[in-house]
C-alpha positions as CSV (number, residue, x, y, z in Angstrom):
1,X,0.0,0.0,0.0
2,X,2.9,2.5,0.9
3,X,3.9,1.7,-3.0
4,X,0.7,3.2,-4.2
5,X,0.7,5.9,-1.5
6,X,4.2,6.9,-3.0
7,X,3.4,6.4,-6.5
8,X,0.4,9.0,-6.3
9,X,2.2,11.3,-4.2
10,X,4.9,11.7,-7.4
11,X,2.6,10.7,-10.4
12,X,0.4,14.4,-8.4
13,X,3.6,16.5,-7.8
14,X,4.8,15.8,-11.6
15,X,1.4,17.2,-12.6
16,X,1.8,20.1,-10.8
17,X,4.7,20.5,-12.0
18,X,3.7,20.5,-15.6
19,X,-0.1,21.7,-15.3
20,X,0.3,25.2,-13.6
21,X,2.7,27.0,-16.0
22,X,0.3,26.4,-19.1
23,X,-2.5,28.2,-17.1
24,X,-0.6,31.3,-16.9
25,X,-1.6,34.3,-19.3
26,X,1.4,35.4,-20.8
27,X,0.3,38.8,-20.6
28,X,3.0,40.9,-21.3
29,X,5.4,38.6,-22.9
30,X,5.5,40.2,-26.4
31,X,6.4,43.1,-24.5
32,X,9.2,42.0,-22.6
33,X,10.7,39.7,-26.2
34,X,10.4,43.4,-27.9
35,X,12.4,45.1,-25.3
36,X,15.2,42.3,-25.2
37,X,15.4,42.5,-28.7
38,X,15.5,45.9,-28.8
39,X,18.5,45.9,-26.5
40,X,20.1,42.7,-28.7
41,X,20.2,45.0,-31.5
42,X,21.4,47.8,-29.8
43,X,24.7,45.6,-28.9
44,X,24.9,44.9,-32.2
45,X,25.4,48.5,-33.4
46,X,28.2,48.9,-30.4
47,X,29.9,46.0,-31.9
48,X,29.5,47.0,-35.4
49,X,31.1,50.8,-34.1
50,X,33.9,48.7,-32.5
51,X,34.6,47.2,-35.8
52,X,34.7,49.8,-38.2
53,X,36.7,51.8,-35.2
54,X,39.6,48.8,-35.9
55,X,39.6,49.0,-39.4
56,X,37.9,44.9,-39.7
57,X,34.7,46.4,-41.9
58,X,34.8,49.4,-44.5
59,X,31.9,52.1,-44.4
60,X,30.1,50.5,-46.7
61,X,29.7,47.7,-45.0
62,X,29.0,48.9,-42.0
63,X,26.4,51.3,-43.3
64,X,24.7,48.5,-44.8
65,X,24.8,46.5,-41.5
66,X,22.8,49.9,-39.7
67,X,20.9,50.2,-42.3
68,X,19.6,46.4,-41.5
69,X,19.6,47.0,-37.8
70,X,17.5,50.0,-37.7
71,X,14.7,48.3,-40.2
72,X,14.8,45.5,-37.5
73,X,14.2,47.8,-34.8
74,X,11.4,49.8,-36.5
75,X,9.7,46.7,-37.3
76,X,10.0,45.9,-33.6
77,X,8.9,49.5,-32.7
78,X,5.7,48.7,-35.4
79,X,4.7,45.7,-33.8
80,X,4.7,47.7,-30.3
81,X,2.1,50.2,-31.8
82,X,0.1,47.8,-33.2
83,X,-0.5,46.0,-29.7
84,X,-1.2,49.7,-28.0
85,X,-4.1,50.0,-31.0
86,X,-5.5,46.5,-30.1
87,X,-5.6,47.3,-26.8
88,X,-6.9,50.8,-27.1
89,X,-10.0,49.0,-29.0
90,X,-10.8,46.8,-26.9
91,X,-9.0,43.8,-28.7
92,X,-6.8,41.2,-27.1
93,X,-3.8,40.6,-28.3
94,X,-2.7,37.0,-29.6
95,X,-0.1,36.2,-26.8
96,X,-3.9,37.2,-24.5
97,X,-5.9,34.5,-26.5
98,X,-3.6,31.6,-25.7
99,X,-4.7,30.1,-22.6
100,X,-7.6,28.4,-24.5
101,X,-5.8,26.0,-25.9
102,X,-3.4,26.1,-23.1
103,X,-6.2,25.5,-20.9
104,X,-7.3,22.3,-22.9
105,X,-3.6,20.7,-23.4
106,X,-3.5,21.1,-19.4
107,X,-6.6,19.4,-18.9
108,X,-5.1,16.8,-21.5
109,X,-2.3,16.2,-19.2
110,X,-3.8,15.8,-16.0
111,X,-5.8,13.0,-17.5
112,X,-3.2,11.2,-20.0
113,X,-0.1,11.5,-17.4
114,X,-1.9,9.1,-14.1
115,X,-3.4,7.3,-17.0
116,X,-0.7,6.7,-18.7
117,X,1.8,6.1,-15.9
118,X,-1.1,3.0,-14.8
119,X,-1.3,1.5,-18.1
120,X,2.9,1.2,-17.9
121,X,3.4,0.0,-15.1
122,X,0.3,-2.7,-15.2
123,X,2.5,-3.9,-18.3
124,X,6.0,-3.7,-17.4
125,X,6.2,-2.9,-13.2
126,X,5.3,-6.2,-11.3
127,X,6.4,-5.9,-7.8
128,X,6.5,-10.0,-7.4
129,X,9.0,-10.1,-10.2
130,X,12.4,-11.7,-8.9
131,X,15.6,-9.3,-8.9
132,X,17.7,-9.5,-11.8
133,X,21.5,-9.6,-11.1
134,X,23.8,-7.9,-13.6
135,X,26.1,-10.6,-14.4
136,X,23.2,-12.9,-15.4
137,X,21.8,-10.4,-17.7
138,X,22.6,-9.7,-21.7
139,X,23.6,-6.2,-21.9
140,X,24.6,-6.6,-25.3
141,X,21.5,-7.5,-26.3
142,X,19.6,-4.9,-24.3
143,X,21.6,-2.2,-26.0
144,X,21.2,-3.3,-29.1
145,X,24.7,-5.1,-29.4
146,X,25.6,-7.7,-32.3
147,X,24.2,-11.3,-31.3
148,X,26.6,-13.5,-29.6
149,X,27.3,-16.4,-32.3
150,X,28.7,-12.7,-34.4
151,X,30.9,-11.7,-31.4
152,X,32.2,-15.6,-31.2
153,X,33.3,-15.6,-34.5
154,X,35.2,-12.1,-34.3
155,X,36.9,-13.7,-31.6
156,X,37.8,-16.6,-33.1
157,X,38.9,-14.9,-36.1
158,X,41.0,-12.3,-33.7
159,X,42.7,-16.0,-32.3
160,X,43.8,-17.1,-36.0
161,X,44.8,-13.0,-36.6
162,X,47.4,-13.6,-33.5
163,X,48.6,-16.8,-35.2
164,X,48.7,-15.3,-38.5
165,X,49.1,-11.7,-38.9
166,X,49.9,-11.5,-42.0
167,X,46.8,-12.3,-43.5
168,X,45.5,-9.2,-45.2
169,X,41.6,-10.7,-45.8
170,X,41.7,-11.4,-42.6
171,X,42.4,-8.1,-41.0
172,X,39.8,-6.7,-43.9
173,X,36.8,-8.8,-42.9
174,X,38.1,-7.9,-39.0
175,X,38.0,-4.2,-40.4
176,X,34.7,-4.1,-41.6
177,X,33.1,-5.9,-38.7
178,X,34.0,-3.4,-36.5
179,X,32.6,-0.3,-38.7
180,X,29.0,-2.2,-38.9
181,X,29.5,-2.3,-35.3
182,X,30.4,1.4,-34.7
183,X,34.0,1.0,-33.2
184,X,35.7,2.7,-35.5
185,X,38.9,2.9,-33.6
186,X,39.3,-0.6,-33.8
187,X,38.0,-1.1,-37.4
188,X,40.8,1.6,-38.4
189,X,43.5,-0.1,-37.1
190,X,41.9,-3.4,-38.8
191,X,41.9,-2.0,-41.9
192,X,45.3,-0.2,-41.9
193,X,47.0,-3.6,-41.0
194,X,45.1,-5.2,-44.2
195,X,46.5,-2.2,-46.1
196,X,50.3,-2.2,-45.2
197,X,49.8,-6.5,-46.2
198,X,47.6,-5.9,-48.9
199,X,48.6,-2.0,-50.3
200,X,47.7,-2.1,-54.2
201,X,43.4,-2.8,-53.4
202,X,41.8,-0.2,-54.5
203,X,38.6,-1.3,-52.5
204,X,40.3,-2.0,-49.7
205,X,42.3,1.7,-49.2
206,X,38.7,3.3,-50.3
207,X,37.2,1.9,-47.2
208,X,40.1,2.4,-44.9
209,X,39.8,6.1,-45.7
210,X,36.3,6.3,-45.5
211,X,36.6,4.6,-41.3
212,X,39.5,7.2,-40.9
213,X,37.1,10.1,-41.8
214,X,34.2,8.1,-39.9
215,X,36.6,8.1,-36.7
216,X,37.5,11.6,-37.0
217,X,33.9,13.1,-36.9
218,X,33.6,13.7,-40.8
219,X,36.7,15.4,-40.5
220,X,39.7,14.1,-43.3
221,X,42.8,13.3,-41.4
222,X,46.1,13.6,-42.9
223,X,46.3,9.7,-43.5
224,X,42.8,9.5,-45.3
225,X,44.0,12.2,-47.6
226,X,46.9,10.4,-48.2
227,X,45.1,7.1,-49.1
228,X,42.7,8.6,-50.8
229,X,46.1,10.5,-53.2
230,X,47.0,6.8,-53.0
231,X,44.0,5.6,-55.2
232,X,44.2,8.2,-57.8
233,X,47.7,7.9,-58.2
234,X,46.2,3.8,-59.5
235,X,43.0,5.1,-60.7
236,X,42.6,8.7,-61.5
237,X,39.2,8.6,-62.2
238,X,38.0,6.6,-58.8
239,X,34.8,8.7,-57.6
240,X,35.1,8.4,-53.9
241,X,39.0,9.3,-54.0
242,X,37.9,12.5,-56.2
243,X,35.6,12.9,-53.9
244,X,37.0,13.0,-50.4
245,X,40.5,14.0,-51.9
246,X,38.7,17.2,-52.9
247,X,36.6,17.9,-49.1
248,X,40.6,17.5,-47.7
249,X,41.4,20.4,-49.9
250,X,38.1,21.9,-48.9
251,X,39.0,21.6,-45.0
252,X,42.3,22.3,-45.4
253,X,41.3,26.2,-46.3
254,X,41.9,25.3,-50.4
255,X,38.2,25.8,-51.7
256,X,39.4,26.9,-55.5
257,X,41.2,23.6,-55.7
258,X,38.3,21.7,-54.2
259,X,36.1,23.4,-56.2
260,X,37.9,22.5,-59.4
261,X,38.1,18.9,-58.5
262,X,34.1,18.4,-57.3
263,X,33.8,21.0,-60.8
264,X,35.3,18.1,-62.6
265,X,34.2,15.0,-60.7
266,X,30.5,16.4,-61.8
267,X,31.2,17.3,-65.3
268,X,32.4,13.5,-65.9
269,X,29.7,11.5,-63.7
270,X,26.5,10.2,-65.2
271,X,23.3,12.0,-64.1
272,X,22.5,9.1,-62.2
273,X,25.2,8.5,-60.7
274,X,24.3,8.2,-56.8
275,X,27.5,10.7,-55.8
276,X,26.0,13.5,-58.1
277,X,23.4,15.1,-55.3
278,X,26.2,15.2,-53.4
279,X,28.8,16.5,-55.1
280,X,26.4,19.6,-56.0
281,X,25.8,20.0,-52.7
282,X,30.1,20.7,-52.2
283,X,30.4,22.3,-55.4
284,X,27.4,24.9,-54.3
285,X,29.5,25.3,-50.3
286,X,32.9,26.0,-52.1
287,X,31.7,28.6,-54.3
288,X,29.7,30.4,-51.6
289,X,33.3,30.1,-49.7
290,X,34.9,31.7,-53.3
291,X,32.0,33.8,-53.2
292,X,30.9,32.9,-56.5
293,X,27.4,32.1,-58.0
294,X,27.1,28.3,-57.8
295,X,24.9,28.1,-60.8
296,X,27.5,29.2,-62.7
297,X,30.2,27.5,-61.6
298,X,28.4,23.8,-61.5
299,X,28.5,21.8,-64.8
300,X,26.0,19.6,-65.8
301,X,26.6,16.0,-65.6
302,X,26.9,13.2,-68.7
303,X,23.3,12.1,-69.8
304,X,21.8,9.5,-67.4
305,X,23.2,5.5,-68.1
306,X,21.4,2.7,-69.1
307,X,22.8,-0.5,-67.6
308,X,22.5,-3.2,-70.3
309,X,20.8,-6.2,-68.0
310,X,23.5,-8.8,-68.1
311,X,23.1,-12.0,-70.1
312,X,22.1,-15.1,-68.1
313,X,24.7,-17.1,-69.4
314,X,27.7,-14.4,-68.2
315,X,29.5,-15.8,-65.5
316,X,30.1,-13.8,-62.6
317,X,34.4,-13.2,-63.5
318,X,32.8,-12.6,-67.6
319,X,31.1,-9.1,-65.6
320,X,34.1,-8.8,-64.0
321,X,36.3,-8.4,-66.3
322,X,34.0,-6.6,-68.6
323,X,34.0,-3.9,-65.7
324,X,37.4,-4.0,-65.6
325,X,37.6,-3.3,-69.3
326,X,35.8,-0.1,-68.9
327,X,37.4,1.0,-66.0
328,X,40.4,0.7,-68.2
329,X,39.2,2.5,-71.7
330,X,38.2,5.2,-69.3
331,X,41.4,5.9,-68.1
332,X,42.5,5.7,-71.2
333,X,40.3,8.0,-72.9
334,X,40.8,10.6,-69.5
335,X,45.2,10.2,-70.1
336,X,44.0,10.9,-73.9
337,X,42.7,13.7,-73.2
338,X,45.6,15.1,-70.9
339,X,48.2,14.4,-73.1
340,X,46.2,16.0,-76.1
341,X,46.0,18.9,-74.3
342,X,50.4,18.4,-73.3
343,X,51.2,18.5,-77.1
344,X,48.3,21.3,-78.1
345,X,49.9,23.3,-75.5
346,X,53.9,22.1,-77.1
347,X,52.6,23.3,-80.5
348,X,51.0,26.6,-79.3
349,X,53.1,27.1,-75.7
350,X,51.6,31.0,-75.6
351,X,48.2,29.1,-74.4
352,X,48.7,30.9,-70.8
353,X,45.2,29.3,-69.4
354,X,45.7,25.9,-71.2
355,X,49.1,25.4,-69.3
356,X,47.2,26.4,-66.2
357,X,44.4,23.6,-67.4
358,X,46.8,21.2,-67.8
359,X,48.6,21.6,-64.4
360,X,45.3,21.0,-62.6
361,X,44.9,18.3,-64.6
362,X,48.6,16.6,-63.4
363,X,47.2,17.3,-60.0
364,X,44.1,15.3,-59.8
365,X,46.0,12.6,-61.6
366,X,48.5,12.8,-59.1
367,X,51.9,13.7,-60.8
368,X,52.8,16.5,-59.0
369,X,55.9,17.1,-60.9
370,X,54.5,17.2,-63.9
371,X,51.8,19.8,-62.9
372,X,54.5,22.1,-61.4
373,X,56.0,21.9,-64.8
374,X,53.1,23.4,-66.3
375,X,52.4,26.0,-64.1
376,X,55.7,26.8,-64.1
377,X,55.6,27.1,-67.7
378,X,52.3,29.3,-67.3
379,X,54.5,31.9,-65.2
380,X,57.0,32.1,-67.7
381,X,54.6,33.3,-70.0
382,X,52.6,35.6,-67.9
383,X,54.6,36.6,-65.2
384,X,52.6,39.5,-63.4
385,X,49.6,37.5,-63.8
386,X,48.4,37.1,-59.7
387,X,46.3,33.9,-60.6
388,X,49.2,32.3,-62.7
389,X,51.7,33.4,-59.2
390,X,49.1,31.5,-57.2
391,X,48.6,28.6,-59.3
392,X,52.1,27.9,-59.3
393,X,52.6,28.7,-55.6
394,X,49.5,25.9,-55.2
395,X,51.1,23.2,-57.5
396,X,54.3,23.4,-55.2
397,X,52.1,22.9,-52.2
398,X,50.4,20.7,-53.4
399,X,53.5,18.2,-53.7
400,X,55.0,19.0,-50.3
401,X,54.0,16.3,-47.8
402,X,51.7,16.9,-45.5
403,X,52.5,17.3,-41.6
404,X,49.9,18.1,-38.6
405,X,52.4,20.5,-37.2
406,X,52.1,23.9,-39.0
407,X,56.1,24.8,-40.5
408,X,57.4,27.0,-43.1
409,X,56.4,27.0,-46.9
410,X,58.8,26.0,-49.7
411,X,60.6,30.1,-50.5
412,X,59.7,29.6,-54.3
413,X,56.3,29.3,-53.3
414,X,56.3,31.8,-50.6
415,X,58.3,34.3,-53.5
416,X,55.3,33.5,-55.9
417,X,52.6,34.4,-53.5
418,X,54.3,37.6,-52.4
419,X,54.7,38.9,-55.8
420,X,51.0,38.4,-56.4
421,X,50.2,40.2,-53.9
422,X,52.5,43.0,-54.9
423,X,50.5,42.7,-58.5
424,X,47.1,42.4,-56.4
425,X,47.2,43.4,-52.9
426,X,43.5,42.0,-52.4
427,X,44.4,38.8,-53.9
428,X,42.2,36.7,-51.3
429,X,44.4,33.3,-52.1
430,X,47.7,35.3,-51.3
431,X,46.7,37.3,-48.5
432,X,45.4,33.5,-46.9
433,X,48.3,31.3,-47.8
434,X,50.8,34.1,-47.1
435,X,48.9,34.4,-43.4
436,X,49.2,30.8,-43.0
437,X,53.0,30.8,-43.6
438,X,53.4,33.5,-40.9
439,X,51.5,32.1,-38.8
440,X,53.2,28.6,-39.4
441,X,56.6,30.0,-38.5
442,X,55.3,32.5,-35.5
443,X,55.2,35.9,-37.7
444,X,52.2,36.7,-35.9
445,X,52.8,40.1,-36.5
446,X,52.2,39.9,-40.2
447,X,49.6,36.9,-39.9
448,X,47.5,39.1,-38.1
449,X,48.0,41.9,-40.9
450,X,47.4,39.7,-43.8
451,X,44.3,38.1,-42.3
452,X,43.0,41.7,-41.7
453,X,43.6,42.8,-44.6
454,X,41.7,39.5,-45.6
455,X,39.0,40.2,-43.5
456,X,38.0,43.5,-44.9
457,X,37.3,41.9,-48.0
458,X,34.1,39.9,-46.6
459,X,31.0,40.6,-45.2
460,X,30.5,39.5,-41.2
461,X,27.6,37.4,-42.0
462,X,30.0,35.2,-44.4
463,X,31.3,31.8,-43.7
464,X,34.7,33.3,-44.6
465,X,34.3,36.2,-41.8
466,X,33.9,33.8,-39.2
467,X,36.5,31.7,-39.8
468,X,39.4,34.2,-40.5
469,X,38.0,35.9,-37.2
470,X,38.6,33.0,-35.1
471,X,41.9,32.5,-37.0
472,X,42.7,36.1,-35.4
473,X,41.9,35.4,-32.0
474,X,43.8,32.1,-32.0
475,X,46.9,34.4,-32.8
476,X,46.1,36.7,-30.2
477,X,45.6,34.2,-27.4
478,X,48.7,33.0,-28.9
479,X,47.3,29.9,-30.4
């Protein structure tokens, strides 16, 4: 009886709890959200004062910003008057007319919550009902967890691993257990055991990427990136290398050559290709970052594939191979088209963008030295051109390896970008890689200039604005 006694006593207080505050008019509430936003805005033209004062927004910009704020405010100020009028005519206001329905989800409540809580407890509470220890119950299943004739045979396949550890299938089928399961960790370090056994599977080094980039919160480590490279230095044409080689570019601060990489990813994928939505999706954030217009920067896709159904007589290795075939021509056709383009450019070397065109090109493919060459061979030619100074400054980057700690850029590059800038003082991609050396080797002196002077160039309710903000205030907390 003192279990029932109990049980009503909180099954009452929770309903007071809940019931009373719906009752309440909120009579005055529209007043009080007016006159804290009111003073929210207010803070925002002291800040947008402070900014200008330090030179991080030009007066154009911050005239547009008041010019915003103070429409905001007198829409505020509007809705104010039109409450007084309501009032003066005898009209409640909406916020006045509430309780109604209030009044019924309350009464709602009150019912649904003691009934409720009975018709739960009749199922699932039985007082009579034994204890149950923790060591005789299945927490695996309970959570969800993999059933135990699954777990048995990871372990008995982890047993024959420790025998045998250089068994790449093994270590793959280990690998991919673990990501169905959600331990990523684990399925990581699977999978990079089956890679260093079993290096030249293109399948294999695709999903060993994708569970570094799983395990790192969607983020592309330096080791993904470099499998990924890894790929498309086998297969230049692989989609999901393309793919996430391009979002490392993208995260890494490059969005031009992410941009040209998802640009050409699109332009050579089949409408129906179940990457495309995707890709637009990128292709759309990295022009917003360049602060382009993504609809004209995004190609349109081949025509849509028809998949021939096979033969019922093809054997499983026949399809194979076929796709192997293809996978093959393609190439070909795509190193066809490169080296086209290589002895167009030998014939007619004056081709300033087709150089440029061909150097991206080498990059995607992977042969860094070659597309240095070519851009190389585009500065020759055009010299004071800041997006030539940059593309070569990029294609030397571009074959340094990459290191988590932050250290000094190659001088040829560095050279390049700062005589960009002298030909372009708002070049945005020299102002940002230029910042990034100073900061790299603790300038942070002239990081901080170049990043202001980046700064200026965008608007504070841009992507861009944020982050080279926060890039600021790391260097002044000495980050």
């Amino acid at each position: 009886m003192l279990f029932w006694i109990v049980a009503a006593a909180l099954t009452a207080a929770v309903v007071l709890l809940i019931v009373p505050p719906l009752l309440r008019k909120p009579e005055g509430a529209a007043e009080e959200r007016a006159a804290y936003d009111l003073e929210v805005y207010r803070d925002q033209l002291g800040e947008l004062e402070r900014d200008q004062g330090r030179g991080l927004i030009s007066e154009a910009q911050a005239a547009a910003a008041r010019a915003e704020i103070g429409r905001r405010m007198l829409a505020i100020a509007d809705r104010g008057k039109g409450s007084l009028k309501d009032g003066a005519k005898g009209k409640a206001p909406a916020a006045a007319r509430a309780p109604r329905s209030a009044m019924a989800l309350a009464a709602l409540l009150a019912v649904l919550l003691p009934l409720g809580t009975l018709a739960v407890y009749g199922k699932l509470g039985r007082p009579e009902l034994p204890a149950q220890p923790l060591a005789s119950r299945n927490l695996d299943h309970e959570r969800g967890g993999p059933p135990k004739n699954v777990l048995a045979a990871m372990d008995k396949l982890k047993a024959q691993l420790a025998e045998t550890p250089d068994d790449p299938q093994g270590w793959a089928i280990l690998g991919q257990a673990y990501a169905k399961m959600g331990r990523l960790p684990e399925a990581a370090d699977a999978l990079g055991k089956a890679v260093a056994l079993a290096g030249d599977d293109l399948e294999l080094l695709g999903s060993y990427g994708e569970v570094l980039i799983s395990a790192n919160g969607g983020t592309v480590p330096d080791e993904a990136r470099k499998t990924f490279d890894r790929v498309l230095a086998k297969d230049p044409t692989e989609p999901r290398a393309r793919f996430y080689a391009a979002l490392a570019r993208f995260q890494a601060g490059d969005s031009k050559d992410a941009l040209e990489r998802w640009s050409a990813l699109l332009a050579e994928s089949h409408a129906d290709a179940p990457w495309v939505p995707i890709v637009r999706t990128q292709i759309a954030a990295a022009a917003k970052a360049l602060n382009l217009d993504p609809a004209k920067v995004t190609p349109e896709p081949l025509p849509a594939q028809q998949q021939p159904p096979v033969a019922q007589n093809q054997g499983q290795g026949q399809g194979q191979m076929q796709g192997q075939t293809e996978g093959e021509n393609q190439q070909q056709m795509i190193r066809g088209m490169v080296d086209g383009l290589a002895a167009r450019l030998e014939a007619n070397p004056d081709d300033v963008d087709g150089w440029l065109r061909l150097s991206r090109s080498y990059g995607v493919m992977g042969e860094s030295a070659k597309a240095i060459d070519a851009a190389r061979k585009a500065r020759e030619r055009a010299p004071q051109r800041p997006d030539v100074l940059v593309a070569y400054a990029s294609a030397l980057l571009s074959a340094e390896p990459r290191s988590s700690k932050p250290g000094p850029m190659p001088e040829e590059a560095v050279a390049s970008l700062r005589q960009a800038l002298v030909a372009e003082p708002d070049n945005r991609d020299a102002l940002w890689l230029l910042g990034l050396n100073a900061a790299g080797v603790g300038q942070t002196a002239e990081a901080t200039d170049l990043w202001t002077r980046l700064l200026a160039q965008f608007k504070p309710e841009e992507p861009e604005y944020t982050l080279i903000r926060a890039r600021l205030e790391s260097l002044k907390a000495g980050g």
